[in-house]
N, C-alpha and C positions, 0 to 999 in steps of 0.2 A: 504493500500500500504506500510505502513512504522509502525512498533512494536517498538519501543525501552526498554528496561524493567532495572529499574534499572541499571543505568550507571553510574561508578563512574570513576575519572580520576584524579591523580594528578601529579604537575611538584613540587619533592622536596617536601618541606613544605607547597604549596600552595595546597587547594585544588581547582581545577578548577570546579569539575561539581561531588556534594554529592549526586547523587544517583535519578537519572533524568531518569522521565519515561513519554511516550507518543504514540500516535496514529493518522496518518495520515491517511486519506481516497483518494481512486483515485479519482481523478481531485477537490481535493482542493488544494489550495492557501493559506498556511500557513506562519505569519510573525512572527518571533521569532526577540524581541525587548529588550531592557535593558542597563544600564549604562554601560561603557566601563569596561571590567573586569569582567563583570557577567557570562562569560561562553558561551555565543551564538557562534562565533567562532570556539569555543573546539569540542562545540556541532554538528556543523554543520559539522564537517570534521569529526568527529565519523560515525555520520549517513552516510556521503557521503565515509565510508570506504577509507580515507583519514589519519587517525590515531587509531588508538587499542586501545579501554577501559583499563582499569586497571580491570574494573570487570564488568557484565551486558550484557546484547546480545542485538543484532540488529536482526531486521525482514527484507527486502525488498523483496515484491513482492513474499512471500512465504518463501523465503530463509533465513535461518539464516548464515548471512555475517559474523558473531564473530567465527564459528565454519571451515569457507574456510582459507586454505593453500594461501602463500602470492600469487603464478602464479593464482591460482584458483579468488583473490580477484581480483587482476589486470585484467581477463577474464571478470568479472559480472562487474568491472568499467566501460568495457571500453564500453560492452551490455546495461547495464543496468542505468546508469547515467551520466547527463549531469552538466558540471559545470559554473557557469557564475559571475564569478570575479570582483572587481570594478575596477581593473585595466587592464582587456581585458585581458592579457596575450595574444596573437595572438605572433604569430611566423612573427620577422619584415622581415625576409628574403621572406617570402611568400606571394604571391600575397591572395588576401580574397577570393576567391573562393578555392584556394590550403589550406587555414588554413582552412576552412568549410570541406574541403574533410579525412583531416588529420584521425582525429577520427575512420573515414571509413575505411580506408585505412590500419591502424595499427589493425585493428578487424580481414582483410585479404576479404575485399571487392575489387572486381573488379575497375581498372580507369574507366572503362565506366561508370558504375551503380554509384562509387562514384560522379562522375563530374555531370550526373545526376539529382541527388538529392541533390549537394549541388546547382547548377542550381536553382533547385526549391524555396530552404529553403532562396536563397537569393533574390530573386523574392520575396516570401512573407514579408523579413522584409522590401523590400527596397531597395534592396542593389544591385540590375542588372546591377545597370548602374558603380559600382565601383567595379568587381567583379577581373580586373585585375591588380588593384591598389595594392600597399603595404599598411601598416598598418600607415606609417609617410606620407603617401596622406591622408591618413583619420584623420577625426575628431574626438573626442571622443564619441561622442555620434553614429558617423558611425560605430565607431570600437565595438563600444557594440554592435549592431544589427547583424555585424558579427559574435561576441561572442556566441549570441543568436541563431544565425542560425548554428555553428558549436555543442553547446550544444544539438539540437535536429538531427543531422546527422544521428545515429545510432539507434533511433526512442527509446531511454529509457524509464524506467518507471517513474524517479523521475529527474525533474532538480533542481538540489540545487545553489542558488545564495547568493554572499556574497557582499553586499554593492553595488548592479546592479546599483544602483543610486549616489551612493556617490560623484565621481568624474562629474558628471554632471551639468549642469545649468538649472535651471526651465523648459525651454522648452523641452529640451531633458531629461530632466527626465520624463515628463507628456506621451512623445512620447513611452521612453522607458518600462511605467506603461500599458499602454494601447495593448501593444506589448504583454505583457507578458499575459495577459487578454484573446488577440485574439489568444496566442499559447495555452491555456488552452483551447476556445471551440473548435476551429480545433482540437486538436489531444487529447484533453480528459485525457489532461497533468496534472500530479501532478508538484506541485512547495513548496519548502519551501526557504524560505528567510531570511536570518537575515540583516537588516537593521536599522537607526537611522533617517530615514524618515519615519517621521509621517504622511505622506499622502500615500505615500505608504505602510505602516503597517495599517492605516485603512479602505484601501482599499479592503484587504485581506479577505477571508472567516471567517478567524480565527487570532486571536494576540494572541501568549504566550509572558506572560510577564517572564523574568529572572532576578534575583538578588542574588550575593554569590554563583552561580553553582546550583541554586534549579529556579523551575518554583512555581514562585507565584500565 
C-alpha cells in the first residue's frame, strides 16, 4: 500500500530524515516510534503528502504522490487519506456529525450520501448519541472517535495518525486502541502511527524504530 524509497528532508542545517526507506502492506498497522527529534513527524507528513521531500519518492496505493502537481496532491489527499491528530482538530463551529461529513463534502459528494455515511461511521465509533453536539460538549477522548470517524468518510486507502493517544487518559486511550483495531478488520484498513505509547506501539503488527532521521 505504501513504497517510500529513499527520502531525504532537511530544515537548514538540521537534517530531519537521511534517506528513509520502507514498505507498508494493506491492512497492516504500523507504529513508527522514537525519541522526540528523531524524524517520525517529518516522516509521517511526507508519507501523508502533507510536506515534499527534499529528495526520494513516495508510493501510495500505486501512485507515485512525489511526481502529482500541488491540485492533483490535494485531489489523492482528500480520496485517498485519512488523518487523525492528537489534538482532534474538528472544526468547533460544527456540530460532529457536520465535521465527519466535511471531508465528503469538499471531494464534491452529495449532502444526502455525505450525512449518510457519516450516520454510519459515527454509529460504529460511538458516537450517535452526540452526533449534534459541538466539539467543546465533547470530551476528548469523544472528540477522537469523531476524529476517527471523519478520517474514514471518504473510504481511503491509508489513515495516518499522529499521537491518537497522547492527549488521552488510560481509559480512553485503551478505548481509542481497540477502535482502531476494529477499523482495520471492518474495512481492511491500513494505519500507520507514530506514537510515544508503548502499549500502543506494541500492539501494532509492526514497530519501526527511528533515531537521527534513519530507521534502526
Amino acid at each position: 500500500m505504501i513504497r517510500a524509497t529513499d527520502i531525504r528532508k532537511r530544515f537548514g542545517a538540521v537534517e530531519a530524515l537521511g534517506g528513509v526507506s520502507l514498505e507498508v502492506a494493506q491492512a497492516e498497522i504500523v507504529a513508527i516510534v522514537g525519541a522526540s527529534g528523531a524524524g517520525k513527524s517529518t516522516l509521517l507528513q511526507i508519507l501523508g503528502t502533507l510536506l515534499a521531500p527534499d529528495s526520494g519518492r513516495v508510493e501510495i496505493a500505486g501512485v507515485d504522490v512525489s511526481q502529482l502537481k500541488a491540485k492533483e496532491i490535494a485531489k489523492f489527499r482528500n480520496r485517498h487519506i485519512g488523518f487523525v491528530f492528537q489534538f482532534h482538530h474538528l472544526l468547533p463551529e460544527f456540530s460532529a456529525i457536520e465535521n465527519v461529513m466535511m471531508p465528503s463534502l469538499l471531494g464534491g459528494c452529495s449532502r444526502r450520501e455525505a450525512e449518510s455515511r457519516a450516520t454510519e461511521l459515527l454509529e460504529m465509533v460511538g458516537m450517535q448519541h452526540r452526533a449534534t453536539h459541538r466539539p467543546s460538549e465533547m470530551s476528548g477522548g469523544e472528540q477522537q472517535r469523531v476524529a476517527i470517524a471523519r478520517a474514514l468518510i471518504n473510504r481511503p486507502s491509508v489513515v495516518f495518525a499522529d499521537e491518537p493517544t497522547g492527549n488521552l487518559d488510560t481509559r480512553n486511550r485503551d478505548e481509542i486502541q481497540r477502535l482502531l483495531y476494529d477499523v482495520r478488520d471492518r474495512f481492511n484498513q491500513t494505519i500507520v502511527l507514530v506514537t510515544h505509547d508503548e502499549t500502543l506501539a506494541s500492539s501494532a503488527d509492526r514497530k519501526i524504530v527511528m533515531s537521527d532521521g534513519r530507521i534502526l
